[in-house]
N, CA, C and O of each residue as an XYZ file, in Angstrom:
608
protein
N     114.953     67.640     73.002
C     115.921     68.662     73.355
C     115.409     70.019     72.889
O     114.765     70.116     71.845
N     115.693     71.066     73.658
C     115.326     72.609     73.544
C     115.770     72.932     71.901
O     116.392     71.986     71.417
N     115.643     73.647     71.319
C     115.817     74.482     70.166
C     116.537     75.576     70.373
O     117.277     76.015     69.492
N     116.439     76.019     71.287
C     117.437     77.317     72.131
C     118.782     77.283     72.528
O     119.484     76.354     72.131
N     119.340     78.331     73.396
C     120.223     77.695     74.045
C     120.440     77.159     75.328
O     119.849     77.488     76.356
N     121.498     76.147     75.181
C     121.623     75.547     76.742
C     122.939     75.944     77.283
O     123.934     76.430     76.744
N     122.609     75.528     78.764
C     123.774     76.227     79.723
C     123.960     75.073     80.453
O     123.100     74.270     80.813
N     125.294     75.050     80.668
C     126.145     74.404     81.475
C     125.406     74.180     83.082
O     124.553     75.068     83.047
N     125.300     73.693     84.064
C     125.088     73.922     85.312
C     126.222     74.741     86.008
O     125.713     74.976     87.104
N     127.110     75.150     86.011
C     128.256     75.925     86.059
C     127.637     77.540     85.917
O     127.525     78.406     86.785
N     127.270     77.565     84.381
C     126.755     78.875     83.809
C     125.255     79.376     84.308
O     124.997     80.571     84.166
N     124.403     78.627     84.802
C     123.318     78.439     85.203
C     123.584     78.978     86.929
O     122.680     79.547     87.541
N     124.526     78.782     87.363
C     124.860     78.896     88.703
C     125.187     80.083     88.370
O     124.377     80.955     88.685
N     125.975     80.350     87.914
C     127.029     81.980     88.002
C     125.644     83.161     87.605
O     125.343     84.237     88.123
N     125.068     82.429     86.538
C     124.287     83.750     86.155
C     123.013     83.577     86.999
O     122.271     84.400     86.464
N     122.433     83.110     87.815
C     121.540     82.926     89.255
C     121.985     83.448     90.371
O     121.320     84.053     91.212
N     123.746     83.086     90.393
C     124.163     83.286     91.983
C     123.909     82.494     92.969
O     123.562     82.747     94.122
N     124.147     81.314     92.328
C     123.593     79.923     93.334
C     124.904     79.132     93.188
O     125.817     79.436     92.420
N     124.880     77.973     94.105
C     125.896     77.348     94.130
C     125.512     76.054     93.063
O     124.351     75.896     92.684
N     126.362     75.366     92.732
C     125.963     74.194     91.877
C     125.863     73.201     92.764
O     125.460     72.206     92.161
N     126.020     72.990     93.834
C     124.920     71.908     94.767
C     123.852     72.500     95.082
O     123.179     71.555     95.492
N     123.172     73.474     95.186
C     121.588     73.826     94.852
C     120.693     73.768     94.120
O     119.498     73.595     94.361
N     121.354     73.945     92.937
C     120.876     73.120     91.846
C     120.891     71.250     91.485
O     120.162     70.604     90.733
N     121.758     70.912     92.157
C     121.679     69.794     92.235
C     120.682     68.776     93.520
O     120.226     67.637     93.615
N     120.727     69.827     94.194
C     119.693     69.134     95.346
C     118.567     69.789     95.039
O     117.703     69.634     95.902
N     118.161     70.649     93.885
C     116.822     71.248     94.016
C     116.291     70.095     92.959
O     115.097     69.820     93.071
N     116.955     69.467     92.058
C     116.937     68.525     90.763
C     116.518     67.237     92.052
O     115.372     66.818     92.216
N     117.464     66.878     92.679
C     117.274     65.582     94.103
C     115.580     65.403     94.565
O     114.935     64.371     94.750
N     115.094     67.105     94.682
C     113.966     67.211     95.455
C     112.697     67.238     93.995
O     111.477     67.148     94.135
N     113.273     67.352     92.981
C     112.096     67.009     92.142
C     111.754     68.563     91.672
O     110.747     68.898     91.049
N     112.614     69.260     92.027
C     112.221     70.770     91.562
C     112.288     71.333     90.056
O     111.538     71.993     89.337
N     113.652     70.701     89.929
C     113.776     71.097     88.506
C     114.430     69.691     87.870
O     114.805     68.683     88.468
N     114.429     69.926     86.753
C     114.836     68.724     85.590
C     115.730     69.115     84.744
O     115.213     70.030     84.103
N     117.013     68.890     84.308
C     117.207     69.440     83.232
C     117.064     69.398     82.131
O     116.507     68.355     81.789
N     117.391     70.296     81.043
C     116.066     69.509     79.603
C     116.949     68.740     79.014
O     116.324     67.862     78.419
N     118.404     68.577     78.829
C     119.114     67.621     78.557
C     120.533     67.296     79.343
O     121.219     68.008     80.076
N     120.693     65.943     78.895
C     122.188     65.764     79.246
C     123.013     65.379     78.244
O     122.543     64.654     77.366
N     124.582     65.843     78.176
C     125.088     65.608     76.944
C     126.625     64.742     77.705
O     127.330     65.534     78.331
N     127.053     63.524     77.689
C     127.643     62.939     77.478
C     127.662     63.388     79.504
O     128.605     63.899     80.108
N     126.693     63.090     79.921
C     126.635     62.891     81.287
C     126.346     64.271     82.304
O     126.056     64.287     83.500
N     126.564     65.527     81.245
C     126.523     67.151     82.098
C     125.273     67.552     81.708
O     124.777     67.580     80.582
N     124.651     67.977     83.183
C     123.475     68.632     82.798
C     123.557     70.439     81.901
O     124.109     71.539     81.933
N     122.305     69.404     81.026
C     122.416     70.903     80.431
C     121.117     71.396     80.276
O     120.181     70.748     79.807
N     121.056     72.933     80.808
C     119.667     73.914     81.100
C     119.450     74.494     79.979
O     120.280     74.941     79.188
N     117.835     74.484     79.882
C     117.023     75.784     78.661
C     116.818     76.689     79.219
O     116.936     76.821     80.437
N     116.420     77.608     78.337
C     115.876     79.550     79.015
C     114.574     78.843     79.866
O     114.256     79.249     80.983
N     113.952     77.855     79.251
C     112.720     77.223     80.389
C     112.968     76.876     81.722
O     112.336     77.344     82.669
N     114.110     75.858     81.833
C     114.635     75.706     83.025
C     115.116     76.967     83.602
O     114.953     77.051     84.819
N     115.594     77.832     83.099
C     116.257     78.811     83.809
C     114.920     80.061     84.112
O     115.141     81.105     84.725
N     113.802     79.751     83.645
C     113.066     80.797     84.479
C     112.223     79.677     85.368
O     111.195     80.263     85.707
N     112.203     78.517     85.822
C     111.957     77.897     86.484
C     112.383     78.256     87.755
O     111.741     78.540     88.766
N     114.040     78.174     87.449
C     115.048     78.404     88.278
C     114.358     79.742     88.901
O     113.672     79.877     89.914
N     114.744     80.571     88.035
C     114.361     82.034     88.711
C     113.224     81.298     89.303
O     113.375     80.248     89.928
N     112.245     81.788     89.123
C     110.936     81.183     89.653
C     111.098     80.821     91.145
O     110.505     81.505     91.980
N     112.012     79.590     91.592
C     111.810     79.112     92.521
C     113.218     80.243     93.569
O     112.957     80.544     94.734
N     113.832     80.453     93.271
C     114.558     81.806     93.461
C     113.678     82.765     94.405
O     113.897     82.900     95.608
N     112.602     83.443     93.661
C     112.010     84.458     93.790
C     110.903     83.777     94.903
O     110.800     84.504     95.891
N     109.978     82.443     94.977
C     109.346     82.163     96.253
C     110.183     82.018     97.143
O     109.650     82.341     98.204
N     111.325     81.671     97.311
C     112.002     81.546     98.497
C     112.529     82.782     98.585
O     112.918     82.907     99.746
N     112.735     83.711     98.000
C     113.358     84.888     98.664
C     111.955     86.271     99.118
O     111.669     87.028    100.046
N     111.469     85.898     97.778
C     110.173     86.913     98.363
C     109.187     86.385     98.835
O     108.476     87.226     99.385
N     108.626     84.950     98.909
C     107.152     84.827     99.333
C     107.681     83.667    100.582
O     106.968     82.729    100.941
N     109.158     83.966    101.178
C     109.659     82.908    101.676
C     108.667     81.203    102.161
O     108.219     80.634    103.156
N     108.766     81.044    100.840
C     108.536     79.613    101.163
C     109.537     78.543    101.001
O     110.418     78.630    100.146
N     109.418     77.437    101.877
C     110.294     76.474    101.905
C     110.464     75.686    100.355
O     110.005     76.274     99.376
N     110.945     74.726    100.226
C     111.374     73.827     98.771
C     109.790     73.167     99.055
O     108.871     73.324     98.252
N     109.665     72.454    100.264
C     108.387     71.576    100.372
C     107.037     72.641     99.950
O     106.174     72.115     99.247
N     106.860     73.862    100.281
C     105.719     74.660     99.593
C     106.056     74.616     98.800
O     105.292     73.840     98.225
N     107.437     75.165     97.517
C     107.670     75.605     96.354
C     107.236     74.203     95.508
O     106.877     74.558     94.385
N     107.159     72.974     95.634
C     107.138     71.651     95.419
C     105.630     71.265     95.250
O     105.208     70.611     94.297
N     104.851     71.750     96.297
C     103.503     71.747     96.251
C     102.776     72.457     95.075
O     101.863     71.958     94.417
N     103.406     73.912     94.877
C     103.146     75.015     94.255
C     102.971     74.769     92.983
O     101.908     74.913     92.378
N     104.295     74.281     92.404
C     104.700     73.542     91.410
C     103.882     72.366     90.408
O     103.691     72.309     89.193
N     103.429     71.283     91.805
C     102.580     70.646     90.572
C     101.564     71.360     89.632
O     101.365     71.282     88.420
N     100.843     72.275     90.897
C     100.146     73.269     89.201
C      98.521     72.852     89.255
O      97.566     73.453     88.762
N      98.549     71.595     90.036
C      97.101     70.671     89.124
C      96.199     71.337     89.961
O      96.132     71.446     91.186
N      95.331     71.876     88.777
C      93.713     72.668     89.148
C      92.736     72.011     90.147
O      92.036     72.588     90.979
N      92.855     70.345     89.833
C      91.481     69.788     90.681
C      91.954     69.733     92.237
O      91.232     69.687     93.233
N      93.582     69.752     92.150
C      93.676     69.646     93.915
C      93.875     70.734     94.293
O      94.171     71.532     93.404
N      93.833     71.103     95.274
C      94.009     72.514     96.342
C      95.348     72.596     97.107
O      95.615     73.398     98.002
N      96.130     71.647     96.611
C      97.373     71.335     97.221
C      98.235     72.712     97.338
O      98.671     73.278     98.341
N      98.314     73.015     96.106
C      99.433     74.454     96.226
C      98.535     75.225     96.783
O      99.145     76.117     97.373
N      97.264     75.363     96.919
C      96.433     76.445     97.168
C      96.432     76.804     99.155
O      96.308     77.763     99.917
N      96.663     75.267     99.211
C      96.613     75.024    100.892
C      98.487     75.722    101.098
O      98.747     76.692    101.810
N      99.277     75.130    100.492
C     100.649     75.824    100.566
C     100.582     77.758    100.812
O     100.751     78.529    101.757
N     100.335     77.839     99.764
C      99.956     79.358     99.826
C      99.431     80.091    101.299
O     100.022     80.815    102.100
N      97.979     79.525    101.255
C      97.149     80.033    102.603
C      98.134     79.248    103.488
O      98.505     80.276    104.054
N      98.758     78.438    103.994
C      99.364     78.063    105.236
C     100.766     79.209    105.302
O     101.078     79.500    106.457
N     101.445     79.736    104.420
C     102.678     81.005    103.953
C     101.800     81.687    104.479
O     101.555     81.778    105.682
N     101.132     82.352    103.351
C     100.303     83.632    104.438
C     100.341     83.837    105.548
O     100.766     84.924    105.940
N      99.719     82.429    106.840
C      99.265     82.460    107.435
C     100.815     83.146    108.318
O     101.050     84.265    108.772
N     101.502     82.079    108.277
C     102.720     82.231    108.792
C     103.471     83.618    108.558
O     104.055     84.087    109.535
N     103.506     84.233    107.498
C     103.965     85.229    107.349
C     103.040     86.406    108.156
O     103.545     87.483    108.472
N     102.013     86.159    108.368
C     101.082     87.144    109.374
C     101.462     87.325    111.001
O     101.353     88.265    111.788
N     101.958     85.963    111.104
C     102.802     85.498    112.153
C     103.997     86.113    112.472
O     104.354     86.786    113.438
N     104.402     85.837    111.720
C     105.845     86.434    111.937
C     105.719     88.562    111.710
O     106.587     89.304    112.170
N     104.986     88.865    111.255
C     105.394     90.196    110.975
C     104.325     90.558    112.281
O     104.454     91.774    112.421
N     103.244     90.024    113.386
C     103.093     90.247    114.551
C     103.915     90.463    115.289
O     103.808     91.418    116.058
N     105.186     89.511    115.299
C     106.434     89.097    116.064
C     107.236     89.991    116.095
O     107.645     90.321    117.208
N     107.851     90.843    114.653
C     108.424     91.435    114.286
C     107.721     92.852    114.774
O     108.451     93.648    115.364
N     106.267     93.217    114.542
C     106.314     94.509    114.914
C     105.949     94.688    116.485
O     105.596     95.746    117.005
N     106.082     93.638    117.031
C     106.249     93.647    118.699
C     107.566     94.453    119.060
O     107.781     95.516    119.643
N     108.818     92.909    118.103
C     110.018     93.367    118.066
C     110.165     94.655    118.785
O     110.304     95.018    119.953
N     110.032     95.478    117.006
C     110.280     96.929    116.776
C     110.053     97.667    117.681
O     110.929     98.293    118.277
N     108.365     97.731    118.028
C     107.861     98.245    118.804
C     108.773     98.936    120.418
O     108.941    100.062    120.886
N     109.261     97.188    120.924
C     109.423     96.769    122.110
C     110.881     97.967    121.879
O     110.934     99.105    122.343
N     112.036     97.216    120.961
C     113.585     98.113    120.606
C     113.040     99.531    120.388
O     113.981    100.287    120.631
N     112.074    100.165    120.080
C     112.180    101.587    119.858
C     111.450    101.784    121.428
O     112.102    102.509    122.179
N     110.581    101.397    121.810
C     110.573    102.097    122.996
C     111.711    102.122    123.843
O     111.824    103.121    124.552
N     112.533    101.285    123.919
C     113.619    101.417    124.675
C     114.513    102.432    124.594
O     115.102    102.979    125.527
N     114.612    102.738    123.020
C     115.454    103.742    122.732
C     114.802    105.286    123.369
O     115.477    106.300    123.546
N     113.467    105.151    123.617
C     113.026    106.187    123.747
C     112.354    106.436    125.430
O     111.635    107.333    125.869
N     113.014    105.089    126.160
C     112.714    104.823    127.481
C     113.361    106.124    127.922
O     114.218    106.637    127.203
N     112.961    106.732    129.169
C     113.428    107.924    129.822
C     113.817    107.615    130.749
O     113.749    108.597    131.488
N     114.522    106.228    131.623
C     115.096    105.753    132.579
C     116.311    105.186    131.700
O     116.406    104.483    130.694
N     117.295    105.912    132.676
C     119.134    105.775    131.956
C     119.066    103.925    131.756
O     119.971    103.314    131.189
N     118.212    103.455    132.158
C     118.961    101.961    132.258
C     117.684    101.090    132.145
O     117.100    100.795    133.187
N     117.159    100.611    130.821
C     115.849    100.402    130.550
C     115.962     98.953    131.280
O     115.193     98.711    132.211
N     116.709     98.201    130.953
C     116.520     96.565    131.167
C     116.171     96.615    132.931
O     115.252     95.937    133.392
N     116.841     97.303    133.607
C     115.981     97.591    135.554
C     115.072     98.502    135.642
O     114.314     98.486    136.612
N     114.944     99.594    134.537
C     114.014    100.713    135.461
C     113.177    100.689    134.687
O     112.419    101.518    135.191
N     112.565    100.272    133.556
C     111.632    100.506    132.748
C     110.079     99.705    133.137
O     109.792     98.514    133.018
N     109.409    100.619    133.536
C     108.280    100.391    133.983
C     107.029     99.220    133.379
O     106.337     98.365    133.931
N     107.185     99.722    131.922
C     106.750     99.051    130.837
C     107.192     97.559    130.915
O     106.434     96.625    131.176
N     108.478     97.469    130.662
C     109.153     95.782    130.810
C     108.941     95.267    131.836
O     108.804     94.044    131.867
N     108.840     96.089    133.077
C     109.230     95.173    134.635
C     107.639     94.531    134.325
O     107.366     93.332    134.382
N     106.643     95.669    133.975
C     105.387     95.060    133.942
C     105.348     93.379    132.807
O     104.920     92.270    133.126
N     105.919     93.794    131.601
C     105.860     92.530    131.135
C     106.406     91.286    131.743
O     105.832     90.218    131.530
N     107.383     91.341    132.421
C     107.823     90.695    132.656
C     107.487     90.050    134.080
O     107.771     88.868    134.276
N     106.997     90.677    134.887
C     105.719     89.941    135.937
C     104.620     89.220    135.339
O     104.252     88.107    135.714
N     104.006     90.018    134.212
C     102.900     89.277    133.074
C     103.434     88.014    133.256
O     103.036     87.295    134.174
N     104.592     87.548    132.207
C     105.173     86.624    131.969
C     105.690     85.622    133.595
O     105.603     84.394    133.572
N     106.048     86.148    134.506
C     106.463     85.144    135.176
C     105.298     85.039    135.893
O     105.525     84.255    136.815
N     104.173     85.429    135.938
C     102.845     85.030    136.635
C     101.975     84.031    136.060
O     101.422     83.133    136.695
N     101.852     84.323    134.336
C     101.244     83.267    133.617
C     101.706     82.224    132.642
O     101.000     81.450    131.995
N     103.204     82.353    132.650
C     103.743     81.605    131.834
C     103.876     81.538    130.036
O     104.473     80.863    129.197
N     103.006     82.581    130.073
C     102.618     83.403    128.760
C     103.738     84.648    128.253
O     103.961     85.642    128.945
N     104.263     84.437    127.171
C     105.195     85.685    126.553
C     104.266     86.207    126.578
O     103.252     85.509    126.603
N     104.112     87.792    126.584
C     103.189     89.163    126.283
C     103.801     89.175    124.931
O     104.835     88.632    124.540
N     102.750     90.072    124.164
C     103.265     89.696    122.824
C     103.655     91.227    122.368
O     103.645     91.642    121.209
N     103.950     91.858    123.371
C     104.397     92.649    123.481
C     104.427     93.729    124.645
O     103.351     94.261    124.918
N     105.501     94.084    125.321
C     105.738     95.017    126.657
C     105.350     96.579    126.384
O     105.540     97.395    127.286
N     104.927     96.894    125.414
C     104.741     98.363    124.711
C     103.455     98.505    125.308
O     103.008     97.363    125.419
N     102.818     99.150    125.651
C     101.527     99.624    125.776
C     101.135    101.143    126.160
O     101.855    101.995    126.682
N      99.558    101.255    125.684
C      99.733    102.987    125.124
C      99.269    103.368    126.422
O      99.219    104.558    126.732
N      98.807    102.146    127.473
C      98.785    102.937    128.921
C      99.692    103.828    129.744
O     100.820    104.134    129.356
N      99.031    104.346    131.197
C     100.225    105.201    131.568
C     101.260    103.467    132.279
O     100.769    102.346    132.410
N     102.255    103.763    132.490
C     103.077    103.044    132.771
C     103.236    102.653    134.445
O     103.119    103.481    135.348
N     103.505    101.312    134.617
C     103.174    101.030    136.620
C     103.968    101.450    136.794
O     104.884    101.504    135.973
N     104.017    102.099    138.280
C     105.178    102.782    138.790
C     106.073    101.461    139.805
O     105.771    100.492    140.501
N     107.361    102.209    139.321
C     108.245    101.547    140.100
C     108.136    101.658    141.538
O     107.402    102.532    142.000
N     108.900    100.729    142.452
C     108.459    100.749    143.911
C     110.007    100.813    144.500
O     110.204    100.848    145.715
């Protein structure tokens, strides 16, 4: 047992901002442990609780799933396991912020389309969107720094 103090799963929740079935299914998935139990209630150390944080902070900032955070976790030097977790996040997150600055891209030109009614008159889109129904391929984005096809 810790030497410190321990917290309730209750108190552990409130001061995280988690629900106490998250903690209980993150314990299910092998994430966390608690360092003791006292007459059946789990009870958390400041260890567990920067664990907690810990796994908090990959899912909110390095959004990885429980199954990366799990990988991450074992820690062990000779395998590449968390290491492959990591580079496969990356990868995905490179992914997605392509997606995203298509997005953007695509919503601000619109805003800045000079035809009252972008979704019919916009030269730019009608073009993507022949792209798309010719090859079956999303364009990975309708923005382009060319001059624009003319409407007919």
């Amino acid at each position: 047992m810790s030497n410190g103090p321990m917290y309730s799963i209750g108190q552990v929740a409130d001061r995280l901002g988690l629900a106490v079935s998250t903690l209980r299914w993150w314990e299910k998935c092998g994430l966390i442990t608690p360092a003791a139990r006292e007459s059946g209630r789990r009870r958390y150390s400041e260890d567990d609780l920067r664990r907690i944080a810990m796994i908090q902070l990959w899912q909110t900032m390095a959004a990885m799933s429980l199954d990366e955070i799990g990988a991450f976790l074992t820690g062990r030097t000779d395998d590449t396991t968390w290491r492959a977790a990591v580079e496969s996040r990356i990868a995905a997150c490179d992914e997605q912020l392509a997606r995203l600055n298509a997005a953007r891209a695509t919503l601000a030109h619109m805003l800045r389309c000079p035809n009252d009614h972008p979704a019919d008159r916009c030269p730019y889109l009608a073009a993507s969107i022949d792209e798309y129904l010719s090859t079956g391929v999303m364009p990975a984005s309708p923005i382009s720094t060319a001059t624009p096809p003319s409407i007919s």
